[in-house]
N, C-alpha and C positions, 0 to 999 in steps of 0.2 A: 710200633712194638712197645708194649708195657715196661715197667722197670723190675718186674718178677721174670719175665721172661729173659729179658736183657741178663740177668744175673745169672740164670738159667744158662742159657746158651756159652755167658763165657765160663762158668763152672766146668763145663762138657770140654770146651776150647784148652781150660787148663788142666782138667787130666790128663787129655789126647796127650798133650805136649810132655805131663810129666809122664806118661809111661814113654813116648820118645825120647825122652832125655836120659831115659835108664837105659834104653836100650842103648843110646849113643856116646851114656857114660859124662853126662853133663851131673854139675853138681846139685843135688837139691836145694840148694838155700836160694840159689840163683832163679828156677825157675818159680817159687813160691813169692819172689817178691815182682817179680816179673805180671805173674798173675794179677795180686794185689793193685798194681797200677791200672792195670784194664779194666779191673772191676770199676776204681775210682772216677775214671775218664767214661765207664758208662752212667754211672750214676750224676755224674754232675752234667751230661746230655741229654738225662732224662728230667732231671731240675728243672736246665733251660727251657725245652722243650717246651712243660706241662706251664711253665711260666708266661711264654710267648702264648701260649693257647689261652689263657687265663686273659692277657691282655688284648688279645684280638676277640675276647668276647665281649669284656667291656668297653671296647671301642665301638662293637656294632650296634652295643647296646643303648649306649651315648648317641649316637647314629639314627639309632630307629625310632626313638624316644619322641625326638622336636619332629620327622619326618610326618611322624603319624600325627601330631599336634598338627604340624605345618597342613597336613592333607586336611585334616579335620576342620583348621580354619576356614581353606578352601572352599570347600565344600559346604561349610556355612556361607560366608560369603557368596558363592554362587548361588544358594536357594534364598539370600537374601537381595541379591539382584533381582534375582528374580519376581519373588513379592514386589519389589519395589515397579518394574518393568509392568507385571501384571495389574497393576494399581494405577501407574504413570498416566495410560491412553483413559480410563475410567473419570480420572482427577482431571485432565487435562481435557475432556468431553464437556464436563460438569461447569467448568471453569469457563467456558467456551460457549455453551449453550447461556449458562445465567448472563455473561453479557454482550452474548446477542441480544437478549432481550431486553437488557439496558439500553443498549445504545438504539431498538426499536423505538422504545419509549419516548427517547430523546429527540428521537426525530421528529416524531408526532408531534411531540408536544411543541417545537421548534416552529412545526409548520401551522400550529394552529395558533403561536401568537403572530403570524404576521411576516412579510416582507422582507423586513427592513431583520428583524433575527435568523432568520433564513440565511440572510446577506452576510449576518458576523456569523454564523456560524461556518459557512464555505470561507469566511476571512480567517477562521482561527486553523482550519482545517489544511488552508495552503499554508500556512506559516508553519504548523507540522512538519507537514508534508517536506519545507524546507528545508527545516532545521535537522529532518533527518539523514536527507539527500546530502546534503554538507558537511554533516557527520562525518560519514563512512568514506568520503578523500581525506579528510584532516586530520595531520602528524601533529601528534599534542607537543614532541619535543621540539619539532620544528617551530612551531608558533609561540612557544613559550620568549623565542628570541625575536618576536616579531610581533608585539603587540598590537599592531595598526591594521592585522590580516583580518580577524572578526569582527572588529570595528566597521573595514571598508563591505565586507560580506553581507550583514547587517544593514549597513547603510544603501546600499542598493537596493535590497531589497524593498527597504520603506520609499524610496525615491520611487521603484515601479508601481509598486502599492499607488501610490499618490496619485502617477497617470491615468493608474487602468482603474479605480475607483472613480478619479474625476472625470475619467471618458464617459462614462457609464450612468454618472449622477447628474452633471451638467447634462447628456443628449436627453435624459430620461424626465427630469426633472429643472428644465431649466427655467419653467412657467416659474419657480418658487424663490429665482435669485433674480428676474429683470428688474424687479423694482426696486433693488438692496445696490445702493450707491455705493458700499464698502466692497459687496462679493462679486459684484460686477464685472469689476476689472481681473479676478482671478479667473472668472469663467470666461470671459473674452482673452485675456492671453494665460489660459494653464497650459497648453502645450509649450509654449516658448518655457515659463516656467518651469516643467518638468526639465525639460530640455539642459537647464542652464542646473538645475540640480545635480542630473547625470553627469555634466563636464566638472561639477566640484568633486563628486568622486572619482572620477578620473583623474585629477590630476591629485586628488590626494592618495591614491594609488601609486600612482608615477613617484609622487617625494616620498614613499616609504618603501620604495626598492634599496637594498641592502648587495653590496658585492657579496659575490661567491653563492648568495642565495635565491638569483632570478627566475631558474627552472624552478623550482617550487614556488614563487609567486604569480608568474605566468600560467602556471597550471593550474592555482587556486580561483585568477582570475578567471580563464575560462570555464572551469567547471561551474562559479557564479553562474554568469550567464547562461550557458546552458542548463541550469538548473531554473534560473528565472523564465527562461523561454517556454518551457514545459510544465512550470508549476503555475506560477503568476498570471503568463499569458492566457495558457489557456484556464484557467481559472476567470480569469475577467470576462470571456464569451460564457462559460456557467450563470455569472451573476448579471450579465445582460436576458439569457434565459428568464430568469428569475421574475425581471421587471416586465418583462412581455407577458407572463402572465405562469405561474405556481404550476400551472400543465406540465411545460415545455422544462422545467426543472424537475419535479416528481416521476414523469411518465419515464425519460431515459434512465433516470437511477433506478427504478423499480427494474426497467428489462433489463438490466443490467445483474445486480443480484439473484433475478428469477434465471436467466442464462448459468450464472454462475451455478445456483442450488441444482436443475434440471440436467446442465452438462456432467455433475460430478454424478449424480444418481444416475442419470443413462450411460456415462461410461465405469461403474460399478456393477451394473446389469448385463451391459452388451460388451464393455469395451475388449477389444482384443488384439488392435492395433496403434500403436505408440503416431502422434500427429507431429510432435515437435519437441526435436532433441533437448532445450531447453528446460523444457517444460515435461520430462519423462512422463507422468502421472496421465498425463490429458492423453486423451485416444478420439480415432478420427469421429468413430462410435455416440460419444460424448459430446462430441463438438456438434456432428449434426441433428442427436435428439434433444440436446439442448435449444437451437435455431427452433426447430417444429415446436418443442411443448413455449418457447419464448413469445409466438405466433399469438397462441393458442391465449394464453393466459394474459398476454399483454394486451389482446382486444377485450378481453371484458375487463381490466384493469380502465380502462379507455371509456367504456362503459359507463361503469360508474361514477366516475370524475365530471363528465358530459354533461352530469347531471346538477354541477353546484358552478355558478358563476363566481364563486371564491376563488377554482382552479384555473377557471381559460379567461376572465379576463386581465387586461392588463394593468399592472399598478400604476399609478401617477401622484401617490401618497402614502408616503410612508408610514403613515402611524396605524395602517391596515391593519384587521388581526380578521379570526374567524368570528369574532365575540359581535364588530362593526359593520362586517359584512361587506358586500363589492357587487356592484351590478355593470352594466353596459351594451352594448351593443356585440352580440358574439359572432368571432371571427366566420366568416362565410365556409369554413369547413366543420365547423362544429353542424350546419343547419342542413337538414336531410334534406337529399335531392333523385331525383326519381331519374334512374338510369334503363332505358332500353336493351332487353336482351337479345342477342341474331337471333332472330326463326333460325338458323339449324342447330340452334344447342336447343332450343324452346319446344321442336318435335324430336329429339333424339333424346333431350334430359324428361322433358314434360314438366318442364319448372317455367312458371308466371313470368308473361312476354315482358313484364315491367316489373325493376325491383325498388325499392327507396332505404337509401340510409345514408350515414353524413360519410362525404368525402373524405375524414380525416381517417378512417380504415385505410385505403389507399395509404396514405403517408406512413402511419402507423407499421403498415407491413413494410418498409423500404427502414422506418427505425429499427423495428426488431431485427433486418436482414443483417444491419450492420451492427449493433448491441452482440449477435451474436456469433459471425463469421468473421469483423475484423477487430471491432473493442477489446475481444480478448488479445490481441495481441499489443496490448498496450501493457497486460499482464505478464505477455512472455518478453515484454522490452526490459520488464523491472525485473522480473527472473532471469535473465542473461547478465544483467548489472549486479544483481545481487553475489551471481557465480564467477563475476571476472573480480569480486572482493573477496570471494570466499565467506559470505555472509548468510546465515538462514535466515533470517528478517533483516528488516531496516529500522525496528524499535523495538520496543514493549512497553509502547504507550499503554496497548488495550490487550489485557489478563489471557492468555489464549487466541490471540489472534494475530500476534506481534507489533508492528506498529501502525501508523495511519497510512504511510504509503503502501503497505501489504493489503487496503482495506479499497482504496480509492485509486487504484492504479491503471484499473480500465473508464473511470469513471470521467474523468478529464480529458483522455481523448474521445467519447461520447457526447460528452456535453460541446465543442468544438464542431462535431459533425452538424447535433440538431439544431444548434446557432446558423452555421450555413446554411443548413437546406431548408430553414425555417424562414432566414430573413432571403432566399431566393425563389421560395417554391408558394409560401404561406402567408407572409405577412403581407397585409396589405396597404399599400402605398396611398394613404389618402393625409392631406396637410389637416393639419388642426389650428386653432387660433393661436396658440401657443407656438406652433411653428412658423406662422406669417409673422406674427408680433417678434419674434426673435429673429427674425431674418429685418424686420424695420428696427431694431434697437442694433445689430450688429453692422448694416451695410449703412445704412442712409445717416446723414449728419442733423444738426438739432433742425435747422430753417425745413429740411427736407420734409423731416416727420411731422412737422408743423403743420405744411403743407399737404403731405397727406389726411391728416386730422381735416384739416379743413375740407378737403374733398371729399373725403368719404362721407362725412356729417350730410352735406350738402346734397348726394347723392341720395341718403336715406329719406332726405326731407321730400325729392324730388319725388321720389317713389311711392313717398306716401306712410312709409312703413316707422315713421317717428315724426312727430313736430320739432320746430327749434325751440320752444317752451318745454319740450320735456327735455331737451339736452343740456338747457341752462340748470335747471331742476339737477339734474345727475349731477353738472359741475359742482353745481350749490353745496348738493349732500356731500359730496366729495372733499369739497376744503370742508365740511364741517368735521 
């Protein structure tokens, strides 16, 4: 009700009353002041009134003001997520594609200086690998009170380094230390050696136990180790690969990456069933058009390597490169051999009774079976490890791709397998001079080998196949 009407209504109110009041004989003065106060008491309710309304409008107005700024923000910021989102997987493609092709390059270029860079390069690559795996247990507060925890971490690792290098260079290479009177006696006792290394870190382990803090050095300990057993270990069957001959290193890393490329495009195409929890993304779909196109591509990978005695035969000199070149005698599965087929596949298929090719297709397809039905799951062991940390990678060594264990995680259990099946299926067991002459400097004492010197000469003379004038001749040149 307005305050004209209000005034309104009681003007009406106070007549009524004054013509009652005549009639009742009341006096006039009475009810005219009477009046007067009603009037007042509406007016100063419609004051209030229009006041409170005045003020509940500029509160809603205060109110609405920042709301709509606030929404306005909003709404920026979400279309600015957005840009950013729509850009993210673009940048992050770009990022990811240029160094792939870095790190392509790098490998090339790695395997065409040689051997022995090959060799640091898987050395720099397990230390990585390491250092990132050890990462992700280590409580920085905790170790800050425990200086001697990465110290001892660290130092194990180099003690194993030590063995499984020196395993690997002594068996390989040990034609190039019998005659070295200084390194001799390292390569005759390095496992004892190693040995007594391990038990110095042990026991400087042991004296840097701390009360109240041994659950967490006990668990640092073992996660070392287990970390060494998985990286190192098998890491030194890789660099045994290596020396057998640049094949048997190149060929599993390649099915390995081509599995990886081939499973994610056929389970992009096909996939439609999830293979393992872990691992949501991978489908069963994936997994097995990955194996077939891995088949496929990894024999004419196989193909052409066949062709350069750089890749299949074996080192025994390090300072190989592609530039020096490498020959030898190739492994009896590189060299084509002519297989008979049944007469009833010969009249049922109408394919030629006799086929010829090198036996290393066979091998080949039993590497790709496993490169791509169980290597991967050396992938889903790091993605389960990554999920009991709650971690999307294990680095950001490399721009787009996270770290080097996110790179190399099926790569090591592969290399592991072809070391096996390689030195029980493949390799071929024949002694070399280097291996008789190291078995005479390791077993027999000086009068012994004296004594065989002297026979064997004796025998050549007998046979005809040298004079004793030409072996005085050799002596001669020799002390000259």
């Amino acid at each position: 009700m307005s305050l004209g009407s209000e005034i309104h209504y009681s003007a009406n109110i106070a007549l009524s009353k004054k013509q009652f009041g005549y009639a009742f004989g009341c006096s006039e003065s009475y009810r005219t002041k009477r009046e007067l106060n009603r009037i007042q008491m509406a007016r100063k309710r419609s004051v209030k009134k229009s006041l409170a309304e005045k003020e509940n409008q500029e509160e809603s107005s205060k109110l609405t003001i920042p709301s709509m700024k606030k929404d306005g923000q909003s709404e920026l910021t979400t279309k600015a997520k957005k840009a950013l989102n729509s850009r993210k997987p673009s940048q992050n493609f770009i990022t990811r594609t240029v160094w792939t092709l870095i790190m392509i390059a790098m490998f090339f270029s790695v395997l065409a200086m040689g051997h022995f860079w090959v060799v640091v390069l898987v050395t720099l690559i397990q230390i990585g690998v390491y250092k990132e795996v050890i990462a992700i247990a280590s409580v920085p507060s905790r170790e800050k009170d425990l200086p001697w925890t990465k110290f001892v971490n660290w130092y194990f690792l180099m003690t194993t380094l030590y063995y499984a290098y020196g395993e690997s260079i002594f068996t390989y290479f040990h034609h190039l230390f019998v005659n070295d009177s200084y390194v001799l006696p390292l390569v005759s006792h390095h496992r004892f050696i190693s040995f007594m290394l391990y038990i110095m870190g042990f026991v400087l382990f042991v004296a840097s136990l701390q009360k109240g803090k041994y659950k967490f050095q006990f668990s640092q300990f073992c996660w070392t180790h287990m970390t060494l057993l998985l990286v190192v270990g098998q890491a030194h069957f890789i660099i045994n690969n290596i020396f057998e001959g640049l094949f048997w290193f190149f060929v599993p890393v390649c099915y390995v990456v081509c599995n990886d490329v081939f499973a994610y495009l056929c389970g992009k195409m096909f996939g439609k069933h999830p293979l393992i929890e872990v691992s949501p993304k991978k489908t069963i779909e994936g997994f097995l058009g990955g194996w077939l196109c891995t088949v496929v591509v990894g024999s004419l990978i196989t193909f052409i390597l066949m062709q350069f005695d750089y890749f299949i035969c074996p080192s025994r000199d390090l300072s190989t490169s592609v530039f020096t070149g490498l020959t030898c005698t190739p492994n009896s599965v590189f060299v084509p051999h002519t297989y008979s087929v049944p007469t009833s596949l010969v009249q049922y298929l109408h394919i030629p009774e006799a086929v010829t090719f090198a036996p290393i297709y066979f091998h080949l397809a039993v590497f790709a079976t496993f490169s791509s039905l169980v290597a991967p799951f050396g992938g889903f062991f790091a993605s389960g490890l990554k999920r009991a940390f709650k971690i999307k990678d294990f680095g950001d060594s490399i721009p787009g791709h996270g770290g080097l264990t996110d790179r190399v995680d099926c790569q090591f259990l592969n290399g592991v397998f072809v070391y096996m099946y390689f030195q029980s299926f493949i390799a071929e067991k024949n002694s070399s001079t280097s291996d008789i002459l190291d078995t005479a400097i390791a077993t027999l004492t000086t009068p012994e080998q004296l004594r065989l010197l002297e026979d064997f000469q004796n025998y050549l003379v007998d046979q005809g196949k040298i004079t004793a004038d030409a072996i005085c001749n050799r002596i001669l040149k020799g002390n000259r």
